[in-house]
Backbone bond lengths (Angstrom), bond angles and torsions (degrees), N, CA, C in turn:
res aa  C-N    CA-C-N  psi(-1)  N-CA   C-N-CA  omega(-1)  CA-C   N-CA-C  phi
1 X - - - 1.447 - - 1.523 110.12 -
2 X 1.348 122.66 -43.43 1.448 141.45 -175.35 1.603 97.17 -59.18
3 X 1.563 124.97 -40.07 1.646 132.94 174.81 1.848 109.64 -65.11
4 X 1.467 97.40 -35.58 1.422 71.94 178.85 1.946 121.77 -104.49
5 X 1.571 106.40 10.00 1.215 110.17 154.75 1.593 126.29 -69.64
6 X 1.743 91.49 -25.18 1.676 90.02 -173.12 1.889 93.24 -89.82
7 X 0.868 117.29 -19.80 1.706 110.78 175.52 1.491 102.28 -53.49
8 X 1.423 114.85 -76.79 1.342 136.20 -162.82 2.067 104.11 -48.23
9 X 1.522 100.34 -37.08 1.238 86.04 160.90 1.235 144.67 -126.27
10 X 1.351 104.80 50.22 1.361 129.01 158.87 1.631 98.40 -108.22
11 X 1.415 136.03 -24.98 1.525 114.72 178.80 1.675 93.79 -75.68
12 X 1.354 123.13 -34.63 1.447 111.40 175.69 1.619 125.13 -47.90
13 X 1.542 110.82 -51.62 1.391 118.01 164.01 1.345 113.57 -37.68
14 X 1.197 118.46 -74.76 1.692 118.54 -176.26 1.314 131.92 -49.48
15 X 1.376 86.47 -43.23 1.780 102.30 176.17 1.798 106.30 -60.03
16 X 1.091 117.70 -39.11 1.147 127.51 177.00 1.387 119.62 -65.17
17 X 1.114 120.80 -72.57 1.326 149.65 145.97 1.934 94.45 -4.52
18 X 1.840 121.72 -57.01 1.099 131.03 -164.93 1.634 110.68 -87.37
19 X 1.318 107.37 -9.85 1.538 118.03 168.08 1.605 100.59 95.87
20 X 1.687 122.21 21.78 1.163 116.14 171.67 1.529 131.34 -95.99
21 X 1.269 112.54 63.85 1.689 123.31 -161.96 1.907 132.31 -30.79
22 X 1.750 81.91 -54.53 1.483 95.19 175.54 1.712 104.34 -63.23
23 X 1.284 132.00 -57.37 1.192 143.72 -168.50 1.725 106.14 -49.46
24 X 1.962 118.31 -46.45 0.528 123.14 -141.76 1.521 98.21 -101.97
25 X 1.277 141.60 -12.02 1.635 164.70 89.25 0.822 100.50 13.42
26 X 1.724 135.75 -76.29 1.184 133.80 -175.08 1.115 118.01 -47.28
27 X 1.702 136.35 -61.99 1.312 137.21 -139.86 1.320 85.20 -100.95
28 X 1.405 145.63 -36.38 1.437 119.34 155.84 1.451 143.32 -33.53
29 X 1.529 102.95 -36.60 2.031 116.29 -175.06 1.643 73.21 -83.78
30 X 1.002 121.94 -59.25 1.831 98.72 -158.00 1.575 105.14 -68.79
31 X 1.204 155.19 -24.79 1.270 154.30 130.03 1.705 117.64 -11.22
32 X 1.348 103.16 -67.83 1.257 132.52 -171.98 1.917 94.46 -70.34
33 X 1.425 134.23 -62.86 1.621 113.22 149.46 0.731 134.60 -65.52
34 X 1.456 155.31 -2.17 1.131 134.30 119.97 1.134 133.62 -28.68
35 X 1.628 123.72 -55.70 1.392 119.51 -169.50 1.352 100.36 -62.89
36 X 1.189 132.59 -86.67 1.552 157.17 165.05 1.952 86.68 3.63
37 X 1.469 122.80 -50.10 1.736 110.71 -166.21 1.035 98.21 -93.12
38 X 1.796 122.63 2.67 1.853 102.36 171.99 1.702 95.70 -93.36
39 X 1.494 109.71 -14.25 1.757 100.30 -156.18 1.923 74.37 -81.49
40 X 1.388 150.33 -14.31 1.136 109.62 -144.71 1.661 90.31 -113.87
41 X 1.360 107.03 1.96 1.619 120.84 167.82 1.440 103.24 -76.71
42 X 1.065 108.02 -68.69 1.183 113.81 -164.67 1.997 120.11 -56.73
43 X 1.305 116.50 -15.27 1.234 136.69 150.04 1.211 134.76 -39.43
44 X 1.920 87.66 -70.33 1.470 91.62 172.22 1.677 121.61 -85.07
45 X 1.280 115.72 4.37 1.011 137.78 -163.30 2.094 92.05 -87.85
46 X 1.210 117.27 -45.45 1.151 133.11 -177.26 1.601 100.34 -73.17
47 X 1.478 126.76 -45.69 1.355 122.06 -171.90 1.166 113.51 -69.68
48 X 1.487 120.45 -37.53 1.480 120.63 -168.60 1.959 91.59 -79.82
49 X 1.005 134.37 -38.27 1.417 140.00 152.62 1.472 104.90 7.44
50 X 1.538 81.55 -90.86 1.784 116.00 -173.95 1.920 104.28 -58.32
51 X 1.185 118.81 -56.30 1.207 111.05 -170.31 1.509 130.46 -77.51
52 X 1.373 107.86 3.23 1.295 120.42 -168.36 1.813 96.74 -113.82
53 X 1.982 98.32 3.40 1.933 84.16 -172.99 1.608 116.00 79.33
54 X 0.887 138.65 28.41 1.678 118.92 -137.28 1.855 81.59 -126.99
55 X 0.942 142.01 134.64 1.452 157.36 -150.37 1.554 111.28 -160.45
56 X 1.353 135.57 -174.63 1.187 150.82 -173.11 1.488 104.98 -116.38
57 X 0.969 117.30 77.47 1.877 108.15 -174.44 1.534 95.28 -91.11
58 X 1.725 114.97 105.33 1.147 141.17 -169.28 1.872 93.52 -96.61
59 X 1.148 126.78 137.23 1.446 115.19 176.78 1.697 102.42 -92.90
C-alpha cells in the first residue's frame, strides 16, 4: 500500500513539475489517502501484534 502512495506521488510531482494542475491535485489526495490508510493498517496491525503476545519465535 505504502508503494502505491509513493507511485501516486511521484505522478503528482511530474505532473506538476509539467504544468498539469488538475491531474496533479489529483494524484496527490490519492497519495496523501493512501499513506494515512497504510499508517492506520499498519497500527492496528502493531496492536493486535502486542495484544495477542505474538513475537518472533526464532529456533
Amino acid at each position: 500500500m505504502i508503494r502505491y502512495a509513493v507511485i501516486f506521488l511521484v505522478i503528482a510531482l511530474v505532473a506538476a513539475l509539467l504544468g498539469f494542475g488538475g491531474l496533479a491535485g489529483m494524484a496527490a489526495s490519492i497519495a496523501k489517502i493512501l499513506f494515512f490508510v497504510f499508517l492506520v493498517l499498519a497500527a492496528i496491525s502493531f496492536l493486535v501484534n502486542l495484544t495477542r503476545g505474538g513475537g518472533s519465535t526464532l529456533p
